[in-house]
C-alpha positions, 0 to 999 in steps of 0.5 A, spaced: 358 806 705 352 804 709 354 799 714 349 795 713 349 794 705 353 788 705 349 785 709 344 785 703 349 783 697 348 776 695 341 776 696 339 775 689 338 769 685 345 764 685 349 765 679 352 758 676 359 758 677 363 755 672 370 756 676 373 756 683 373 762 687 376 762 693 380 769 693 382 773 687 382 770 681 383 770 674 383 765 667 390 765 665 392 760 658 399 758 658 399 752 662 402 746 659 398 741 659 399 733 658 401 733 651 406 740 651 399 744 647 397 750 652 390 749 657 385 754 660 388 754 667 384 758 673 388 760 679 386 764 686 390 767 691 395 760 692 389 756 689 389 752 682 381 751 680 384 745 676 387 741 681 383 737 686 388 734 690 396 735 692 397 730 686 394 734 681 398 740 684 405 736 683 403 734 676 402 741 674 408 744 678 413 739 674 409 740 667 411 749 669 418 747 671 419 743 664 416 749 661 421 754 664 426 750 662 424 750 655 424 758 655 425 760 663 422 768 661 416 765 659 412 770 664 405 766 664 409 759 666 413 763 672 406 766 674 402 760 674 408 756 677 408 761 683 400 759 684 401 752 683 407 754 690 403 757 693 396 751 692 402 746 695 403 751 700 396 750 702 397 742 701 403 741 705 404 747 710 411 747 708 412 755 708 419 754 703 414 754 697 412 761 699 419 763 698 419 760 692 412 763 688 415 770 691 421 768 687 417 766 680 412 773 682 418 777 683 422 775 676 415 775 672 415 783 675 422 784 673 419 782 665 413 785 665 413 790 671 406 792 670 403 786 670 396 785 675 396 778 676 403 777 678 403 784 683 396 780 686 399 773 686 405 777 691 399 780 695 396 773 696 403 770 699 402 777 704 396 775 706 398 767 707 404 771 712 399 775 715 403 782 712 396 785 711 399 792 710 403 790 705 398 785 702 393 792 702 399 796 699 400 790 693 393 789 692 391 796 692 397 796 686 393 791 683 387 795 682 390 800 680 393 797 674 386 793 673 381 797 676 375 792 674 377 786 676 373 782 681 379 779 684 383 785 686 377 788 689 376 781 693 384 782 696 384 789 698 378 787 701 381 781 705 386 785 707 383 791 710 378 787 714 385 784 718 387 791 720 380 792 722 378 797 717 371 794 716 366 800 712 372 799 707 372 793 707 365 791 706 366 797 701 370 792 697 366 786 697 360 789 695 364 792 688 367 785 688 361 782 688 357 787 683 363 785 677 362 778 678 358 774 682 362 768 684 363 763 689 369 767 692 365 773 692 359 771 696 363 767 702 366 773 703 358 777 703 357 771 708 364 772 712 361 779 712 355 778 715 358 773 720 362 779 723 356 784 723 352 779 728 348 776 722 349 768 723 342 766 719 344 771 713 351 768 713 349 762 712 344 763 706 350 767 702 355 761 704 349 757 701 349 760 695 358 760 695 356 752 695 351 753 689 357 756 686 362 751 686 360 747 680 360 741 683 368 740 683 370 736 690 375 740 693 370 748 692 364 743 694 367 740 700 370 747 703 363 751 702 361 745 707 366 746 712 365 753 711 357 752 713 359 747 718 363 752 721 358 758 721 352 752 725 358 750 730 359 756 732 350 757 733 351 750 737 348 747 732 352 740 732 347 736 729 348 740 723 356 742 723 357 734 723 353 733 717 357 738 713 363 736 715 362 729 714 359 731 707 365 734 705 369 728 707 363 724 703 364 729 696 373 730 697 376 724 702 381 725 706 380 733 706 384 735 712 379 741 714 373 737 714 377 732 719 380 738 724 372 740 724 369 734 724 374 733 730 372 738 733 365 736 733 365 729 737 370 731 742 364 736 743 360 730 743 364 726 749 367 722 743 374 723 745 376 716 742 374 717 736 375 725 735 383 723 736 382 719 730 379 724 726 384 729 728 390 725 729 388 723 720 389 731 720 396 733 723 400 728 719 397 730 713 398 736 713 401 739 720 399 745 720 399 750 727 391 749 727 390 742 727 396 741 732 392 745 737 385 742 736 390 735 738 392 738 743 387 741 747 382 734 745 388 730 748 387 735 754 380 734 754 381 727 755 385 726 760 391 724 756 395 730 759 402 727 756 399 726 749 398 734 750 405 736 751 407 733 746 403 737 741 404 743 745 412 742 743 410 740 736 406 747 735 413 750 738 416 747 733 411 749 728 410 755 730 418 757 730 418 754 723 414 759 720 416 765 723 424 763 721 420 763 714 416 770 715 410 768 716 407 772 723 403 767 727 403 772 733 396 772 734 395 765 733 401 764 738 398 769 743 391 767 744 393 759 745 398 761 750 393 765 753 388 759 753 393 755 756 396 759 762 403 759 757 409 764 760 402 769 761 406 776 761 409 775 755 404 772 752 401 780 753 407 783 749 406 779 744 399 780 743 400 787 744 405 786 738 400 782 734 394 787 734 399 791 732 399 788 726 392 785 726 387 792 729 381 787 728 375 785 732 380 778 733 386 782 736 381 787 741 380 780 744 386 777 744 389 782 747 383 783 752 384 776 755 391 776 754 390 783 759 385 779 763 389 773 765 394 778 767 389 781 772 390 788 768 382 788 768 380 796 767 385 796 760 381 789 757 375 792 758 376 796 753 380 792 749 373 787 750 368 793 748 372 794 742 371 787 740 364 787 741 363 793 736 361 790 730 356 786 734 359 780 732 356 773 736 362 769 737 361 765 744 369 766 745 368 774 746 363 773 751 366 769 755 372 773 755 368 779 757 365 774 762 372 772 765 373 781 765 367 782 769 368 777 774 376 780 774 372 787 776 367 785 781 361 785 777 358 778 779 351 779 776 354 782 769 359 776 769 354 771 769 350 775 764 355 774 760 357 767 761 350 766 760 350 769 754 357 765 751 353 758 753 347 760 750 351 762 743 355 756 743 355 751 749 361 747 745 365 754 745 372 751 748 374 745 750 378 748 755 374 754 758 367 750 757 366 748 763 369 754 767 364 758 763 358 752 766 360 754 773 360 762 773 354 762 770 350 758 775 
């Protein structure tokens, strides 16, 4: 396949979506609904498009439950039930309802073993534990045992995109996309674009995942994060803060919006009112993401006390989800980098995670990782490989930046740092001003 073909998906007039696309899905019938008779349910990889908020997702779960205790092999219960786990998962960041929809998945298997839905509903909790070679493996399971389903093409590419296999990837989205149009088909085309450098392009398709939303709040409001975040990482603030506010507008209280919109006035000075915005998503859902934005905010502050304490609390977190399977190495690795944490075994353990994660994201993390322990010549390389897609990500740029200074090249470091600024002078809260100073 062309490298360039999905950077031309989604370009055709926007097909209005009657149900929430997000990640694979598909229609399912069997829910119990609020009398006992069966409803239309649409579930997506952990996402139910039926529920709006966490109290539509607990009242489903407890009318599955009721159902399973009627007839416990009901096989379309236990599936929806292992969706509705992992919509709480996503709701709650509490990594047992994993456990738990693994379980659902795995018993309506052991009923119906060749049953596609169940066998993509294992591969969405792999990808939400960052296994991708094993969410490759299921998916690709999937799609054998229903090769024309959107949804199966849109997981397996997921997955091949985290382990860095990008022509296959792109591959799967474009067949994903020509089965059925959808919200979740053209986010992944803007994602796609995203990565090959295309940033205009990308939020053109993501305009057209917004279109698709139906006008339901919760698909609605995580198109205007997604867009907020594509005008964020242009440096346009103006722009990422009226999406972001729009979400919070159109789904209050949506925690995504809050970190984002976080984000955003602290880039702004607006300290104060960035710890609100963030504090608000950490104690509705404290995920390591949302800590880590408090944290550096804080920091950023001049409130370094406040910033130990969430650095413990991401400890705590971070333990909290490897003890439950989830592999957050990278995510670990790169603010341990960040931040100057125990820098030699932060290099292990970004060397193990791009292990797992042979993407563009884990040739950087790994590249500043040997930067910052003065490995220069080996994070060079790690850097180009990074840079292969021609990816416009501020973050790169300044950690090659950082690599050339390390080697002596001081004109191509500024030429870099230049660069990262001009991207995105709002890049990092920690790293910002350093890249400000050497560019000059």
């Amino acid at each position: 396949m062309r490298r360039t073909r999905i950077v031309l998906a989604g370009t055709v007039a926007a097909i209005a979506a009657t149900v929430l696309l997000l990640g694979g899905v598909f229609r399912e019938s069997g829910a119990v609904g609020a009398e006992g008779k069966p409803s239309p349910v649409l579930v997506t990889s952990g996402r139910l498009a039926g529920a709006t908020s966490p109290s539509d997702t607990a009242t489903l779960v407890r009318q599955l439950q009721a159902s399973l205790r009627t007839n416990r092999n009901d096989v379309k219960s236990l599936r929806l039930l292992g969706f509705a786990y992992h919509q709480r998962y996503r709701e709650s960041a509490d990594p047992l309802y994993l456990t738990r929809a693994a379980g659902l998945f795995r018993r309506s298997l052991r009923l119906q073993p060749a049953d596609p839905a169940a066998t993509l509903g294992l591969a969405g909790l792999s990808l939400s534990q960052h296994q991708f070679r094993r969410a490759l493996r299921l998916a690709r399971t999937a799609q054998r045992l229903q090769p024309d389903s959107a949804d199966s093409h849109g997981a397996v590419g997921d997955a091949l995109i985290e382990l860095g296999r990008y022509p296959e990837a792109f591959a799967a989205f474009d067949r994903m996309t020509a089965l059925r149009p959808s919200l979740a088909g053209y986010a992944r085309v803007a994602y796609g674009r995203e990565l090959l450098g295309r940033p205009r392009a990308a939020l053109e398709a993501m305009s057209l995942a917004r279109d698709a939303s139906g006008g339901r709040p919760e698909p609605a409001a995580w198109t205007l994060v997604e867009l907020g975040k594509l005008y964020f990482g242009m440096g346009r603030i103006a722009p990422a803060r009226a999406q972001f506010a729009d979400a919070l507008r159109i789904f209050p209280g949506y925690v995504y919006a809050l970190d984002w919109l976080a984000r955003t006035e602290a880039a702004s000075g607006r300290y104060p009112r960035a710890v609100a915005l963030s504090r608000r998503a950490v104690d509705a859902v404290p995920l390591p993401q949302f800590v880590a934005t408090l944290a550096d905010i804080r920091r950023a502050s001049g409130d370094e006390r406040g910033a130990r304490r969430e650095f413990a609390l991401l400890g705590a977190i971070q333990r909290l989800l490897q003890a439950n399977g989830i592999n957050s190495d990278l995510e670990v690795a790169l603010f341990r980098v960040d931040h100057g944490i125990r820098l030699a075994s932060a290099l292990e353990l970004a060397r193990a995670a791009r292990g797992n994660r042979p993407s563009i994201y884990g040739d950087d993390v790994l590249a500043w990782a040997l930067a910052r322990n003065g490995r220069c010549m080996e994070a060079r390389a790690y850097s180009t490989r990074a840079l292969r897609l021609g990816t416009k990500d501020a973050s790169f740029y300044f950690h090659r930046g950082m690599i050339e200074r390390c080697l002596g090249h001081g004109a191509d470091a500024a030429r870099w740092f230049t660069r990262a600024l001009e991207t995105n002078p709002n890049f990092s809260l920690i790293w910002g001003d350093t890249a400000r100073r050497y560019a000059a």
